[in-house]
N, C-alpha and C positions, 0 to 999 in steps of 0.2 A: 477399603479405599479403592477406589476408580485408579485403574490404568491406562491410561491413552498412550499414545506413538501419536505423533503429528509425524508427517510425511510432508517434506516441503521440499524446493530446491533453493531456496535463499533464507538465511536466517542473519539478523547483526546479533553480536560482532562480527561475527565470522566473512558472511558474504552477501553483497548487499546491492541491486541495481531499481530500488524503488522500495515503496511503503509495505510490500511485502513480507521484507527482512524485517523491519519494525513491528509487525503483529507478533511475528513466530517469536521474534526474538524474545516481547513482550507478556505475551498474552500467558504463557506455562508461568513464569512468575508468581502473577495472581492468582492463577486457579493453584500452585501449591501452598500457597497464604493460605487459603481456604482451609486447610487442611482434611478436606475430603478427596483429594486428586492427586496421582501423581503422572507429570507427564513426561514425558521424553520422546529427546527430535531425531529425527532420522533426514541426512543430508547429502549430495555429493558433495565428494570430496574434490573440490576445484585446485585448480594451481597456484590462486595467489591466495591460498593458507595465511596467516603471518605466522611470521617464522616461530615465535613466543608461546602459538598455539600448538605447531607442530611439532614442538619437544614436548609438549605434551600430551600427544594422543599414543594409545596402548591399544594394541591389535588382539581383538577377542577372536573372529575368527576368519580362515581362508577358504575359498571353496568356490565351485564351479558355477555358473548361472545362464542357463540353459536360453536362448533368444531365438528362436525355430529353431533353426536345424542344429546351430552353432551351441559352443561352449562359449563363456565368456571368465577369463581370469575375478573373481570378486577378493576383494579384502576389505572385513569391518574394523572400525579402527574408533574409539570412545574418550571423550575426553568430557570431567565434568566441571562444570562451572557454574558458582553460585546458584549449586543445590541441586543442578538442572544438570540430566544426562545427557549428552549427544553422541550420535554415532555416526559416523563417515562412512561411505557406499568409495572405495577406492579402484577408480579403473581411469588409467592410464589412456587407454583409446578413445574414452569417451569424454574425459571430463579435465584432461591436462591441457587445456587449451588456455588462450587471453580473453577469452569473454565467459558470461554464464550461460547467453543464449545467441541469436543470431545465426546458425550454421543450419545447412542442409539435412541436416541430419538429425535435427533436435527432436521430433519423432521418434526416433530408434532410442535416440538417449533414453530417454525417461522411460519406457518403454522398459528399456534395460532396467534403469534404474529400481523400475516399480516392482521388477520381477525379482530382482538381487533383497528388496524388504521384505518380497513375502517368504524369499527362500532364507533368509535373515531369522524371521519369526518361526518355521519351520526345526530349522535348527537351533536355535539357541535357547539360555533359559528363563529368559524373557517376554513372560507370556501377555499381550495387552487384550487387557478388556473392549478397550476401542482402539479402532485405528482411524486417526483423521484426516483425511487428504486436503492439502489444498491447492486451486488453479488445475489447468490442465497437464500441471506436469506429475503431478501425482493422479491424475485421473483414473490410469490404469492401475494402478494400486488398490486403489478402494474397488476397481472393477474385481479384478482378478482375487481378490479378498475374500469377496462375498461369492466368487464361484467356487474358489478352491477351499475356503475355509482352514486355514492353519492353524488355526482353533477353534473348536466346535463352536464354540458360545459368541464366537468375536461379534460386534457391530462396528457401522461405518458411518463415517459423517463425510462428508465433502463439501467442503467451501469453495463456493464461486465468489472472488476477489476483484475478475475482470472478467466479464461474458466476453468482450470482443474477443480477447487473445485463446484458441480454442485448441490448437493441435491437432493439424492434419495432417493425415499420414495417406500413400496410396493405396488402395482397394486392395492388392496384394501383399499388403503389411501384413494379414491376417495371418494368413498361413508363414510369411518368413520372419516372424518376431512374435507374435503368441503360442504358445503351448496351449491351447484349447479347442475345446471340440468344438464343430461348425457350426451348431446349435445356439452357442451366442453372439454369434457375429451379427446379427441385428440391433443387439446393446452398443455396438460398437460403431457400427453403417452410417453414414449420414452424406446425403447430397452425393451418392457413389464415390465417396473416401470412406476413411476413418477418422473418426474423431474423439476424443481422447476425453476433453471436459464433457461431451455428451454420455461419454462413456462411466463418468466418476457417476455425472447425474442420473442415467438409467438406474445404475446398479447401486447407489450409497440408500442406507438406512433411512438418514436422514441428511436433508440438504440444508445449508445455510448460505445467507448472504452477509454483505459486511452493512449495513444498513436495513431499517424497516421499509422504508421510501423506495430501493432498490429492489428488495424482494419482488413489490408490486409492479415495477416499471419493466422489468425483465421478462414479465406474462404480457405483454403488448408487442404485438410486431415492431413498434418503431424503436424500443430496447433492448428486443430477444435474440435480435442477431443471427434466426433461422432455427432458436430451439423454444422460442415460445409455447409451441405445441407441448412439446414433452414437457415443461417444466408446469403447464396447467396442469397436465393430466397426474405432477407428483405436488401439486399446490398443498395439499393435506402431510407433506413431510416436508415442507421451505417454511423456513424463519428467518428473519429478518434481527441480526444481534449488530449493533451498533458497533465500530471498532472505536477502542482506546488507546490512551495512549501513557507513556511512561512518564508519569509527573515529577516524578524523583528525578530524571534526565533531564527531562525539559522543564527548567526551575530557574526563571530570571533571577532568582534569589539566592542561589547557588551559583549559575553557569560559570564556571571557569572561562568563556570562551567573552564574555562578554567585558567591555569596559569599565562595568559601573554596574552592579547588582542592586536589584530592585526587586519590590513586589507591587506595587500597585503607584508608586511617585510617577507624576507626571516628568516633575524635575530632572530625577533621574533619568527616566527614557529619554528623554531630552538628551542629555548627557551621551548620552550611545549614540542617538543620530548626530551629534554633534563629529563623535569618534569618526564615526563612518564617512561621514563627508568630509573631514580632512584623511581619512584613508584611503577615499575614490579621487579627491581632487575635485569637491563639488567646493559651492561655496559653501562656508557655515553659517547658517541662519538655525538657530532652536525652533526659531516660528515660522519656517517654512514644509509644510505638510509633504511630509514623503510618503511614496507607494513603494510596491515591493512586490514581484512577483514570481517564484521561485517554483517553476514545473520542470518537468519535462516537454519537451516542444514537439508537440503533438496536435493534433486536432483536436482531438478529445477534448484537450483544454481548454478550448475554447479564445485561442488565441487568433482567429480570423477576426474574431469581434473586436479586440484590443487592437490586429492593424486598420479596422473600419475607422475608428473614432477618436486613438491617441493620437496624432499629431493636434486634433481639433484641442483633447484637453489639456497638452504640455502647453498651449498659447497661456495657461493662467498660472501663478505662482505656484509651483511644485515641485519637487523632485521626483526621480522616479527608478527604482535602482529592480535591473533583473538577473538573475542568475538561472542557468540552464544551458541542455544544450538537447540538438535530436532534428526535427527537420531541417534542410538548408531552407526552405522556406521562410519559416521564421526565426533562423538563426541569423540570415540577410537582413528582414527587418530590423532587427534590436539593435544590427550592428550599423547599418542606413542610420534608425533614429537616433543613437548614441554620437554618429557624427555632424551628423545637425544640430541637435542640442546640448552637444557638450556639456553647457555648465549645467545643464539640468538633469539630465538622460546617463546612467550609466550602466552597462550589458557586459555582465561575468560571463563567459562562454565557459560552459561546464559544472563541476558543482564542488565544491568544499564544506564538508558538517561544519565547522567552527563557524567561517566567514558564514553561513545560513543562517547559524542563529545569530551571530553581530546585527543582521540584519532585521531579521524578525523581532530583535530587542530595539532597535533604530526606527522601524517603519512606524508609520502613524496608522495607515493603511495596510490591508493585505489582497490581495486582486485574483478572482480566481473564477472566473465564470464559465465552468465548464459547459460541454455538451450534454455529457454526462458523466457521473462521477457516484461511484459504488460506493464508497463511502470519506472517502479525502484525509488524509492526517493533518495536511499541513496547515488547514483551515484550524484544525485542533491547535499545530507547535502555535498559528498565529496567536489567537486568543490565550495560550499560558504567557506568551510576553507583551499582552495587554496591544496590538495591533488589530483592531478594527476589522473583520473580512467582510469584503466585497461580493457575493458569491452571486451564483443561478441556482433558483431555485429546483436543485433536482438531486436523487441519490440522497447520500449523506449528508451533503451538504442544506440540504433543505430540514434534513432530521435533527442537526449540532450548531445550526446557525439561525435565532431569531429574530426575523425580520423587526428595526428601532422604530418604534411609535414616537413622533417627533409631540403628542397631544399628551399621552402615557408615559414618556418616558420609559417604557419598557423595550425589552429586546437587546441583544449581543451583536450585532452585526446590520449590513444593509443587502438587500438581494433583489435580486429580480427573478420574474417568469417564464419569459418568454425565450429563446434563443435569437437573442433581437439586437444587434450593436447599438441603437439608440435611447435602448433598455438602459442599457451596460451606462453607457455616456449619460443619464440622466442619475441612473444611482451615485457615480463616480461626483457629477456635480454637487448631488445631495452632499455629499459627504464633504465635501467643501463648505458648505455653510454649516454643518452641525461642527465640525472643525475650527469654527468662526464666534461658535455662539457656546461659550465657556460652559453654561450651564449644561445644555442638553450634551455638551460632550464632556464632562464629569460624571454627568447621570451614565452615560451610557461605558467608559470606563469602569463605573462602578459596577454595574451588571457584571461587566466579564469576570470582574473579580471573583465572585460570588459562583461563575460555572465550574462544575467538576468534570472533566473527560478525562478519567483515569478508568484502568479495568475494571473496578471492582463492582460494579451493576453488572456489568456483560459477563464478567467468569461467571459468576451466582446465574446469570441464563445457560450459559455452557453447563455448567454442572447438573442444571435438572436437564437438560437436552441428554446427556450422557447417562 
């Protein structure tokens, strides 16, 4: 049986600031289903713990973790849950803070971090066959892995999650935070820094992406973010493995969080958007078409296009409920259009898992036209609660979402191409009359029904990658 360590800095339950938390948390699951695999996650240890967890973790062991010149205090600390080992990376300097990321110093953390697992697997008696890093915060992990080798035999995989977010650290990082000889500081060089995800991608075995669509789009300058070069010349070790998601969690027909449990009624959903708008203070109409867009408020998302052309489409019967929070940019918007359209428009500043899916069980639509987007969950939570996505064709989203043939009847969703706001504003219309027209929106209901985005295609790919 395969032993892997995933290496991550966010995993749920534990700790969670995006769809990140949700692979890691997810994905070991499946592939120990399999039963060819065993995995176990390697974490910091953050401050807001819940308390529940932290009477349960047991300290394997203490010991020193050398960052240049310095010593650093390390303690591992293990807790296992539903079957799945985890172990906590605990230092108080780095990682006792109110946020996961955000600080001046987020370089040196992980840095730290990546050093404290190899010195982890060094000492302890825990030996993994693979080590899997993913993002740039475990970059140096998988770098220093495969230099230092703490097991003859080990391989390394590293997943790129998000090319944008890279980890730059200054040119002098080299010598005061790695212990290694000068000889690889070009694995590490980029643009006269350092860089951390170029670093996972020089030196991993094998590379992956969270999408097939993405793998490809990330070797073109206008996705590669300045590593396009490098990632052609390792094209012969990138794969493209779709991410999943936890269907058991995300289960209209279960969710605890929702009003009225469903699997495929329109009635019922019904019923949920009905909850919702007497929860926001909308009016309740069952046959009034709600949208629903629940990001992070980013560019990325593609939410310049949404303030091009929404006030144009709140003019026709709709609702349109958003939840999120991140630039003031467009956290002014939502909160501008919510005061205009009151009875139509409503904008949650921030995020709540419950109220999320209330939502995504209520919405008719789901809105999500990114720039670009490595592979998207939540276009996935949409379609388990039978919500319609709206997407751009790109990333993941172009891979999990089939454009509806209004002739065929086929297809799960509506999308466009272009990064074009009157793209966006013509799908969105579309989607108004197949909303209209009973037939072609049962037909296409019915598709969603019928998709599967759970793990078990993608572990069976991880497992032969491994």
């Amino acid at each position: 049986m395969k032993k892997v360590l995933f290496v991550a800095s966010e995993c749920a339950p534990f700790f969670k600031s995006g769809g990140l938390a949700d692979v890691i948390g997810s994905l070991p699951q499946y592939l120990k289903r399999t039963g060819e695999c065993e995995v176990r996650v390697i974490l910091p240890l953050y401050k807001d713990l819940n308390e529940s967890y932290r009477a349960q973790l047991k300290e394997e062991m203490v010991f020193q973790t050398q960052v240049g010149w310095r010593f650093q205090y390390t303690r591992i600390l293990s807790l296992k849950l539903n079957g799945i080992m985890y172990y906590f990376v605990d230092n108080m300097h780095y990682f006792s803070r109110d946020a996961l990321y955000g600080y001046g110093d987020d370089g040196e953390r992980f840095v730290y971090f990546s050093n404290a697992v190899i010195e982890f697997i060094y000492r302890g008696d825990y030996k993994p066959d693979v080590l899997h890093g993913h993002d740039w915060q475990a970059g140096a992990a998988v770098a220093i892995c495969n230099i230092k080798k703490p097991v003859q035999s080990i391989k390394t995989v590293f997943t790129i999650h998000n090319l944008k977010y890279q980890g730059l650290l200054m040119y002098d990082a080299f010598e005061n935070l790695f212990n290694l000889d000068r000889i690889h500081f070009a694995g590490f060089e980029w643009g006269g820094m350092l860089n951390l995800m170029k670093a996972g991608i020089f030196h991993a075995d094998k590379i992956t992406t969270v999408s097939p669509s993405y793998s490809e789009e990330i070797r073109t300058p206008y996705y590669g973010e300045g590593l396009e070069d490098l990632l052609n010349m390792r094209s012969r070790d990138l794969v493209g493995i779709v991410n999943g998601i936890d269907v058991k969690d995300y289960n209209a027909l279960y969710d605890k969080a929702l009003a009225v449990n469903f699997k495929s009624s329109i009635d019922k959903k019904h019923q949920n958007k009905c909850a919702l708008q007497e929860q926001f203070g909308l009016p309740v109409h069952s046959d009034t078409p709600l949208y629903s867009i629940i990001t992070r408020m980013v560019e990325q998302k593609g939410l310049h296009l949404v303030m091009r052309i929404m006030e144009e489409f709140v003019q026709n019967d709709i609702q349109l409920v958003i939840m999120g929070n991140g630039d003031k940019e467009f956290e002014d918007y939502f909160k501008y259009l919510e005061d205009k359209y009151r009875d139509k428009v409503i904008f949650y500043r921030g995020f709540d898992e419950q109220l999320s899916r209330r939502i995504y069980a209520a919405s008719d639509f789901f809105i999500m036209p990114s720039k670009f987007e490595p592979c998207g969950l939540s276009q996935l939570i949409a379609l388990q609660y039978r919500a319609i996505p709206i997407v751009r064709e790109t990333g993941g989203l172009r891979d999990t979402v089939q454009p509806f043939n209004e002739i065929t009847l086929d297809g799960t969703g509506l999308s466009f191409a272009n990064y074009n706001a009157h793209e966006l504003l013509d799908r969105l219309n579309a989607s108004l009359k197949i909303y209209k027209d009973d037939y072609q929106y049962k037909a296409l209901i019915k598709n969603i029904t019928k998709v599967n985005h759970s793990w078990d295609d993608s572990a069976e790919k991880y497992l032969k990658l491994y």
